[in-house]
C-alpha atoms as a printed R data frame, in Angstrom:
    type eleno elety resid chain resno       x       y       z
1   ATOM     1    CA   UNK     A     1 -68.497 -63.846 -25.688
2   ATOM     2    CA   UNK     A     2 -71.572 -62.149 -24.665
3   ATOM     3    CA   UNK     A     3 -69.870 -58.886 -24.096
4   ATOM     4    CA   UNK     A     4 -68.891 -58.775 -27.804
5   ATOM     5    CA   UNK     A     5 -72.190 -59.787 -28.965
6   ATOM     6    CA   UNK     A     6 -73.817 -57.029 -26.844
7   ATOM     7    CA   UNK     A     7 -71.558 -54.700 -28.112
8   ATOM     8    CA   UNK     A     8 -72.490 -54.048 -31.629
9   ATOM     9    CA   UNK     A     9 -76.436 -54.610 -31.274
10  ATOM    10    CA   UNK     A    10 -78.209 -51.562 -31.223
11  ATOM    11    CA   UNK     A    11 -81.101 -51.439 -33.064
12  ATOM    12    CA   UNK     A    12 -84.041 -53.928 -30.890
13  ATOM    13    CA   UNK     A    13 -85.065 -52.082 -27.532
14  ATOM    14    CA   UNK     A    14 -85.390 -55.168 -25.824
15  ATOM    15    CA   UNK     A    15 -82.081 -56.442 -27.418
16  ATOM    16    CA   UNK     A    16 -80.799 -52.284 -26.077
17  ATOM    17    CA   UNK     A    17 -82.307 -53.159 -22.528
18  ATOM    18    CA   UNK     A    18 -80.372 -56.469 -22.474
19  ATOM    19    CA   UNK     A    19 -77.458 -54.835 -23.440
20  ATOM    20    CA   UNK     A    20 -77.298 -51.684 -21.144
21  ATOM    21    CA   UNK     A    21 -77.822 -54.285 -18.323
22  ATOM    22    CA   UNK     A    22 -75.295 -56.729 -19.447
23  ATOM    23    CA   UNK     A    23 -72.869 -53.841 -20.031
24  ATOM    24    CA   UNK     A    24 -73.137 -52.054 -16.449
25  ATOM    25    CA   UNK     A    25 -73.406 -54.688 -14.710
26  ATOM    26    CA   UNK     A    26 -71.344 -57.517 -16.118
27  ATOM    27    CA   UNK     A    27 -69.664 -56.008 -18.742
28  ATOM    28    CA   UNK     A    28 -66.191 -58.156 -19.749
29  ATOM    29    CA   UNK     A    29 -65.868 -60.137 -16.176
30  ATOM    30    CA   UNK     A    30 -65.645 -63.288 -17.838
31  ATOM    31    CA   UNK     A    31 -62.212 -61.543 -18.630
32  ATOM    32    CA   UNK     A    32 -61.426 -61.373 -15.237
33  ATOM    33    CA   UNK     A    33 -62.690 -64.753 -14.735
34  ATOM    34    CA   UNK     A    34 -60.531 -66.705 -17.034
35  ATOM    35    CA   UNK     A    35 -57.513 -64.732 -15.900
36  ATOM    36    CA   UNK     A    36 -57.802 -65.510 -12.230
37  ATOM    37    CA   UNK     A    37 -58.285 -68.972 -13.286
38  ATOM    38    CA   UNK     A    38 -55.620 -68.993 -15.358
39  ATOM    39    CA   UNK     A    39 -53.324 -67.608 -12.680
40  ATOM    40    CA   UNK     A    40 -54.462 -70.792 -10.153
41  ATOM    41    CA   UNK     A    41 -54.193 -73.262 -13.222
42  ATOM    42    CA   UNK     A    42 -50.523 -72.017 -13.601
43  ATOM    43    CA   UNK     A    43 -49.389 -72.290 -10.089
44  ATOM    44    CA   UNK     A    44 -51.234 -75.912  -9.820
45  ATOM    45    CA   UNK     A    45 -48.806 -76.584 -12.843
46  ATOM    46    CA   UNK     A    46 -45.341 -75.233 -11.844
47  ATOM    47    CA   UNK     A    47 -46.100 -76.834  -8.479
48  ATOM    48    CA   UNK     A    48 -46.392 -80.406 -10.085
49  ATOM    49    CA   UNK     A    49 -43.700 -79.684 -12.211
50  ATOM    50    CA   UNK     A    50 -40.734 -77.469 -11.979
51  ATOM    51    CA   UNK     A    51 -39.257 -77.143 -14.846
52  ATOM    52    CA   UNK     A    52 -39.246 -73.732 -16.323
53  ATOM    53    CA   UNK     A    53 -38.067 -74.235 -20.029
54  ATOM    54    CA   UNK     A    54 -40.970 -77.150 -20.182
55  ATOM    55    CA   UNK     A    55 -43.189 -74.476 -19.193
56  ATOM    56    CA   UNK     A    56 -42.199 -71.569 -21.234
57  ATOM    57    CA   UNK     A    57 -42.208 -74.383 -24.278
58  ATOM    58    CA   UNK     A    58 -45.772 -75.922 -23.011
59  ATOM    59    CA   UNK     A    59 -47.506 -72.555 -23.663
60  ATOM    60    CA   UNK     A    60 -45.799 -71.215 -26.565
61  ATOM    61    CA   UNK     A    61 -46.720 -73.944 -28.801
62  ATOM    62    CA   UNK     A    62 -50.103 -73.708 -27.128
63  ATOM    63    CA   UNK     A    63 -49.951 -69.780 -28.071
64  ATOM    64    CA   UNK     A    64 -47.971 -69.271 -30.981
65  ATOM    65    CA   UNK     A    65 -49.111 -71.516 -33.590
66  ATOM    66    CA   UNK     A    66 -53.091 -70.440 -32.896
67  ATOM    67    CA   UNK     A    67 -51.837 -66.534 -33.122
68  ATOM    68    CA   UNK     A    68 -50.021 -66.761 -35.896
69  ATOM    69    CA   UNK     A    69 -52.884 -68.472 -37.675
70  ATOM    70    CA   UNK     A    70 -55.499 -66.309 -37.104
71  ATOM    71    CA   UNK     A    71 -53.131 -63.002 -36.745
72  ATOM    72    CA   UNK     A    72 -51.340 -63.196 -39.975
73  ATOM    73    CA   UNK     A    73 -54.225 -63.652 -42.351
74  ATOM    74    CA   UNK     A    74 -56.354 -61.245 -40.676
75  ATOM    75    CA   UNK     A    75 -52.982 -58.673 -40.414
76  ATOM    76    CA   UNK     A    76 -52.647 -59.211 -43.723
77  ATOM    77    CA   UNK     A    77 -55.571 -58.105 -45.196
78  ATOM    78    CA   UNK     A    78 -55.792 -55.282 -43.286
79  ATOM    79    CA   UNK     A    79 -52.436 -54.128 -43.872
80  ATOM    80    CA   UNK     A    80 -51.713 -54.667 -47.135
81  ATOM    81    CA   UNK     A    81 -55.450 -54.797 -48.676
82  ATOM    82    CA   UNK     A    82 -57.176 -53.106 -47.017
83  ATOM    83    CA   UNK     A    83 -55.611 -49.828 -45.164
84  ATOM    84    CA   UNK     A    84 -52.126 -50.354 -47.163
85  ATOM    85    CA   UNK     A    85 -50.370 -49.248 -44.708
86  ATOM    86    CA   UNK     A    86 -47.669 -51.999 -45.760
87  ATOM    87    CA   UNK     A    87 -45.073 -54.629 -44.429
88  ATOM    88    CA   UNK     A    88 -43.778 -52.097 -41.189
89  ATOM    89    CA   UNK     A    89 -47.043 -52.134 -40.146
90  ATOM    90    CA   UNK     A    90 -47.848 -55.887 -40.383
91  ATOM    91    CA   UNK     A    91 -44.797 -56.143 -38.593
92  ATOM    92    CA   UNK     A    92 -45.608 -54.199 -36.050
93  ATOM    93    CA   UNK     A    93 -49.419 -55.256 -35.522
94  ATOM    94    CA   UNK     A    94 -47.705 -59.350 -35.305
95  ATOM    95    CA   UNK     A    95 -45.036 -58.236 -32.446
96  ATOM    96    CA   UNK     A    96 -48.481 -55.840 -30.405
97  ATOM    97    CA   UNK     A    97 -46.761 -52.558 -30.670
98  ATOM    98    CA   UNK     A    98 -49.359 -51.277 -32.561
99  ATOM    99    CA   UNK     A    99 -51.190 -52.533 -29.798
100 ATOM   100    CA   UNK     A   100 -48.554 -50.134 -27.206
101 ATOM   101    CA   UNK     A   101 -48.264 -47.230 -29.281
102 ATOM   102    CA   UNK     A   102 -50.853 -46.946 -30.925
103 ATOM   103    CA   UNK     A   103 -53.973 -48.435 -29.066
104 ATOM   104    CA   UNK     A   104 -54.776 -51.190 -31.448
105 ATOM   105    CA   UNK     A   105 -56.774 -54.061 -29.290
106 ATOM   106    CA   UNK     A   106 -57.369 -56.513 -32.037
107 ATOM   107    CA   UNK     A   107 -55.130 -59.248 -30.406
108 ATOM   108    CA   UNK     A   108 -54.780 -57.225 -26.801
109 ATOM   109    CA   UNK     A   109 -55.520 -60.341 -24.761
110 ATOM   110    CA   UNK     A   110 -52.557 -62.216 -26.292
111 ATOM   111    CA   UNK     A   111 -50.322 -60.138 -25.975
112 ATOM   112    CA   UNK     A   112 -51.512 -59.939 -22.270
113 ATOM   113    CA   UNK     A   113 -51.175 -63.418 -21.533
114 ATOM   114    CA   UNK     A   114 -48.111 -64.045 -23.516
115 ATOM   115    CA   UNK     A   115 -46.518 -61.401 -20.940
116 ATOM   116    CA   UNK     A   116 -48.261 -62.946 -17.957
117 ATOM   117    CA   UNK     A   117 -46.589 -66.182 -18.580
118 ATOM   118    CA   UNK     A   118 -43.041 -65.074 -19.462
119 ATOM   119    CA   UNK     A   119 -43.384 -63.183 -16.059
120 ATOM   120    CA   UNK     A   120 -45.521 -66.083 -13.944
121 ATOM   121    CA   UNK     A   121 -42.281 -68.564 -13.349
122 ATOM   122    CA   UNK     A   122 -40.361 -65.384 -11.532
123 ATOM   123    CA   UNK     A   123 -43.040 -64.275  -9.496
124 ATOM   124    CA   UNK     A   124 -43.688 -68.306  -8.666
125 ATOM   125    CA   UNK     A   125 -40.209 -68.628  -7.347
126 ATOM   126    CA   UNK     A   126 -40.553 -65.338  -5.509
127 ATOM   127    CA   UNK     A   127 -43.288 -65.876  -3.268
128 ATOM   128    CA   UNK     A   128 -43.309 -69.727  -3.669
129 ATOM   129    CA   UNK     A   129 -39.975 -69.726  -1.698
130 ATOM   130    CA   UNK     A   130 -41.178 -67.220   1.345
131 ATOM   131    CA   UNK     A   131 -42.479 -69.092   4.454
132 ATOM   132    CA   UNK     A   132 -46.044 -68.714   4.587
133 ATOM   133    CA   UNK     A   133 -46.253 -65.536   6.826
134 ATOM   134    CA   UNK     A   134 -44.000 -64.113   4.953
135 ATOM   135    CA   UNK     A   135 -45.227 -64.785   1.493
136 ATOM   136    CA   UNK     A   136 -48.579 -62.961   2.133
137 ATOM   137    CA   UNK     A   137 -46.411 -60.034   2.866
138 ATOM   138    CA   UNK     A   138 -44.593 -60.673  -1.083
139 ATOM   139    CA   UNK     A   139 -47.768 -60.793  -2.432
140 ATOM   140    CA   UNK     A   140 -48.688 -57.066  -1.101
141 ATOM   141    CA   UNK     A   141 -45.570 -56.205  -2.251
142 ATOM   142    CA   UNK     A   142 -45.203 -57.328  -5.784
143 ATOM   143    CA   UNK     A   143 -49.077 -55.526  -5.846
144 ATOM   144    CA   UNK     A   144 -47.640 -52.494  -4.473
145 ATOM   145    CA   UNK     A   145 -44.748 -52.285  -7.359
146 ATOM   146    CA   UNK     A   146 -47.038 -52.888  -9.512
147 ATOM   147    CA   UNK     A   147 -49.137 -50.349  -8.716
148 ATOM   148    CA   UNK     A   148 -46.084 -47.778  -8.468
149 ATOM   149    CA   UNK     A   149 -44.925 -48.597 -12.496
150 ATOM   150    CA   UNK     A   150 -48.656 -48.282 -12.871
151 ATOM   151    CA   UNK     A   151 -48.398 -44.733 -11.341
152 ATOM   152    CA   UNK     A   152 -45.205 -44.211 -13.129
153 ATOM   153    CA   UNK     A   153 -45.970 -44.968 -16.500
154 ATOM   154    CA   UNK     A   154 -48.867 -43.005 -16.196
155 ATOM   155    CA   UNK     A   155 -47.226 -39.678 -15.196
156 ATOM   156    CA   UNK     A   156 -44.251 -40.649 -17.351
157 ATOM   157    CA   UNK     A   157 -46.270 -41.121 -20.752
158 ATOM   158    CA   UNK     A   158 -50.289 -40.523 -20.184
159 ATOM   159    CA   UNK     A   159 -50.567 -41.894 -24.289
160 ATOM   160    CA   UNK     A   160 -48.742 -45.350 -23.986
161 ATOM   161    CA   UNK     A   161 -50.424 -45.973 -20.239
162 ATOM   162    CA   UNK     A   162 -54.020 -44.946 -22.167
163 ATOM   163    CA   UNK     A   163 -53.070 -47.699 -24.847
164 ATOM   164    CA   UNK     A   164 -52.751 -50.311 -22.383
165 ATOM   165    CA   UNK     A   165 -54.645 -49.718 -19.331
166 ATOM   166    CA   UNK     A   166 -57.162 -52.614 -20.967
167 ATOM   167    CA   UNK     A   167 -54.470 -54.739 -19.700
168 ATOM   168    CA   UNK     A   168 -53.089 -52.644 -16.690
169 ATOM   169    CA   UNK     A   169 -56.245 -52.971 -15.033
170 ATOM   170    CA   UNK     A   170 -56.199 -57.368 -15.270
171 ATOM   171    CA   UNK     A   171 -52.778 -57.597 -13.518
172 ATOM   172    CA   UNK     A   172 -53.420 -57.578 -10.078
173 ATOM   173    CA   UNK     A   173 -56.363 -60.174 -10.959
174 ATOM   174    CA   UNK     A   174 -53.923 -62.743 -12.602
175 ATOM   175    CA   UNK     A   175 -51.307 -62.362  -9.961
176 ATOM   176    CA   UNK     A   176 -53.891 -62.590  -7.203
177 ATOM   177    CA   UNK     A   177 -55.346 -66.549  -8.988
C-alpha cells in the first residue's frame, strides 16, 4: 500500500526524498511478500486437506465474488462512460486479456493469483509425491521450465511477454513459498 501511495506524490521534497528511497529500495516487495506467503499458506492447506474440487471451490468464492464487485462497476464506467470503447471491451478487461494483449494492469494481481491457484494443486501433487531428495531436484526443474516458456515467450512474442512480465517476474517467488 505504500508503494501506491508513493507513487503519485510528487510535489513535497521531503515527501520526493521518501519516495525515491521507498521506490529503490523497497519498491513493491510487499508483493513478493504476500505471494511467498501465499504459496506456504496453500501447501499448509492441501496438506491438511486433499481434496482438490474443495480447494478450487474454497478460493473462487473467496476470489470471484470480491472481483466481480469491484471489477464490474469500475469496468463499467470506464468502458462504456468514460473511454466508450463498449461491451467487447468490458468483456475483455473482466476475462484480463486486456490485461495480455494489451498491457492493462488495473486488476493484474488477480488475474495472477487466480492462475497461481488453478496451477498450485498440479505442481502440489508433482513434487509432493517425490521422495525428499528427489523433490528438491522437481523443484529446480519446474523453475527451469519455467524459465524456458519465460525465454520462449519472450523470443516468440516480445509485446505479449512485455504485457505480463509484472507477473512473469512473481512466479518463481510463489512456487518457491
Amino acid at each position: 500500500m505504500v508503494f501506491h501511495y508513493f507513487e503519485h506524490i510528487r510535489s513535497a521534497h521531503l515527501l520526493l526524498k521518501s519516495e525515491q528511497f521507498w521506490d529503490y529500495y523497497i519498491g513493491s516487495t510487499g508483493v513478493d511478500f504476500f505471494l511467498f506467503l501465499s504459496g506456504m499458506g496453500l501447501f499448509y492447506s492441501l496438506t491438511k486437506n486433499d481434496d482438490i474440487c474443495q480447494f478450487y471451490k474454497k478460493r473462487l468464492v473467496r476470489i470471484l465474488p470480491a472481483y466481480l464487485l469491484v471489477s464490474m462497476p469500475f469496468f463499467a464506467w470506464r468502458d462504456f462512460i468514460h473511454l466508450h470503447t463498449g461491451i467487447l471491451t468490458f468483456i475483455r478487461d473482466l476475462l484480463f486479456l486486456n490485461f495480455i494483449d494489451h498491457a492493462d494492469t488495473t486488476y493484474w494481481f488477480i488475474f495472477f493469483i487466480i492462475v497461481m491457484y488453478l496451477l498450485f494443486p498440479l505442481l502440489f501433487k508433482f513434487l509432493d509425491t517425490a521422495s525428499q531428495g528427489k523433490r528438491f531436484l522437481r523443484l529446480l526443474a519446474v523453475l527451469a521450465i519455467y524459465a524456458l516458456f519465460s525465454w520462449g515467450l519472450f523470443a516468440l512474442n516480445p509485446v505479449i511477454f512485455g504485457n505480463v512480465s509484472i507477473t512473469l517476474a512473481r512466479v518463481p517467488i510463489f512456487v518457491l513459498g
